[in-house]
One Martini backbone bead per residue (centre of mass of N, CA, C, O) as a GRO file, in nm:
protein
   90
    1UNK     BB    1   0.061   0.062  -0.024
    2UNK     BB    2   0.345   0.219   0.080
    3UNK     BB    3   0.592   0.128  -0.149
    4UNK     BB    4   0.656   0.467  -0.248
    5UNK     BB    5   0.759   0.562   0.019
    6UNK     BB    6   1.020   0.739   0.094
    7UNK     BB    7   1.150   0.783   0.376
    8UNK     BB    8   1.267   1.001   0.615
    9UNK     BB    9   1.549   1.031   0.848
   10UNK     BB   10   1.634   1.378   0.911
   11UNK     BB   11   1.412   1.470   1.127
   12UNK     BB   12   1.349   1.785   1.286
   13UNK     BB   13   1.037   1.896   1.470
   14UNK     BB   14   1.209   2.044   1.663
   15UNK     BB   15   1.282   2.392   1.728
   16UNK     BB   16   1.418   2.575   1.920
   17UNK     BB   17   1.349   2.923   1.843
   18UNK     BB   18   1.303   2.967   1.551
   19UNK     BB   19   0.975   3.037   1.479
   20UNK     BB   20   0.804   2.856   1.359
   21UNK     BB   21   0.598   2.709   1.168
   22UNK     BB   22   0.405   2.481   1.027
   23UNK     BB   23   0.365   2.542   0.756
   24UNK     BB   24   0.692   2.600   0.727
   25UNK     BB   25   0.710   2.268   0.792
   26UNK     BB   26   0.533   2.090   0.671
   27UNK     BB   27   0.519   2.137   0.367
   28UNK     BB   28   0.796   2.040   0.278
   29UNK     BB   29   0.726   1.773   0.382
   30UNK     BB   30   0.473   1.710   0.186
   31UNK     BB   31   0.609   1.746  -0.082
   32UNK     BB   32   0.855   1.525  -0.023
   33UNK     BB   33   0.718   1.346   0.201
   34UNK     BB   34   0.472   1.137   0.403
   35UNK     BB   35   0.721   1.061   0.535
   36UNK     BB   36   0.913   1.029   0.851
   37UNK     BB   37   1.201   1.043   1.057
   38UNK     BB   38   1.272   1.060   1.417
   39UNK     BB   39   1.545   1.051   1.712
   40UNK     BB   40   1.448   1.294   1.928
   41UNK     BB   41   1.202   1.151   2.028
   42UNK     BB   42   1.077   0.901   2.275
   43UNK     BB   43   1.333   0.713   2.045
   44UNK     BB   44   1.152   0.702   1.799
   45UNK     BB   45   0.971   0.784   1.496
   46UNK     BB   46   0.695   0.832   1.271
   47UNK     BB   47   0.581   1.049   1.033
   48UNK     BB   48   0.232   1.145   0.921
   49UNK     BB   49   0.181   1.483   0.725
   50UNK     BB   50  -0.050   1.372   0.546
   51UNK     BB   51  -0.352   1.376   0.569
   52UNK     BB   52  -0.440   1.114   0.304
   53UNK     BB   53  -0.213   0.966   0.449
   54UNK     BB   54  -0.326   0.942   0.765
   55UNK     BB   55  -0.602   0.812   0.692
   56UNK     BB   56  -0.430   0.552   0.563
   57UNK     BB   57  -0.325   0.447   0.843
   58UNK     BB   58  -0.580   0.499   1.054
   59UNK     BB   59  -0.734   0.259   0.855
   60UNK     BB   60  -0.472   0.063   0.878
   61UNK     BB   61  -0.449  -0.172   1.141
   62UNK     BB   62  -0.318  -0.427   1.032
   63UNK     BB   63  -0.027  -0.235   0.992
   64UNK     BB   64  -0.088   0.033   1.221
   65UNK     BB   65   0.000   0.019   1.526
   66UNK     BB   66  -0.101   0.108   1.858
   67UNK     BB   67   0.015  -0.091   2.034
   68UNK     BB   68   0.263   0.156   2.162
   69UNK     BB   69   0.401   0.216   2.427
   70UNK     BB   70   0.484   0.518   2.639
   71UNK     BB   71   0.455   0.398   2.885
   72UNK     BB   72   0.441   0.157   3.135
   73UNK     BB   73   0.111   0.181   3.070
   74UNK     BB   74  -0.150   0.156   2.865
   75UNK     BB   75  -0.345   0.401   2.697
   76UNK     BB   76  -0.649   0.396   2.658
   77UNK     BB   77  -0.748   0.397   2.342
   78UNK     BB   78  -0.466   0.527   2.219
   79UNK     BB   79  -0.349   0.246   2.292
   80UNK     BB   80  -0.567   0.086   2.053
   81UNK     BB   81  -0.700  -0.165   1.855
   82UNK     BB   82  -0.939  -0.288   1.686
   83UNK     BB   83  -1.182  -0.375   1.890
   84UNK     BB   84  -1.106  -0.239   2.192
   85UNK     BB   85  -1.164   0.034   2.110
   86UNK     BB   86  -1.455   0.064   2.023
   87UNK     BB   87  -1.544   0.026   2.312
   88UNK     BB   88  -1.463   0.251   2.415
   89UNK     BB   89  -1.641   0.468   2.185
   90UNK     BB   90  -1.915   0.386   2.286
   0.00000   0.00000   0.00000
């Protein structure tokens, strides 16, 4: 589905003071490739940029699993993929 992508891999988020806005931060990284991939925070993570690349990864549960606890213990529903999720949802 995504073998198209190219992720870049030396993406910086976050530069404390520079002043930038998102929009001067997203755009080109969007117009770039629709995945970066930072190890500035968390540990290392992945970001899709694209919103219509972001709403098909969010929709492809299969792939694309929450289920990666950010701390010592899960916190559903935002780290858990239906069926799961769907409990909290309703």
């Amino acid at each position: 589905m995504f073998a198209e992508w190219r992720p870049m891999t030396d993406w910086r988020p976050v530069e404390d003071g520079s002043g930038a806005t998102a929009g001067s931060v997203y755009r080109p990284l969007r117009d770039a490739c629709p995945v970066h991939h930072s190890d500035e925070l968390f540990g290392g993570f992945w970001a899709v940029v694209g919103h219509k690349d972001l709403v098909r990864a969010a929709m492809d549960t299969s792939t694309f699993s929450n289920v990666v606890p950010l701390f010592s213990t899960r916190r559903p529903p935002l780290e858990s993929d239906p069926p799961e999720h769907s409990i909290f949802r309703g």
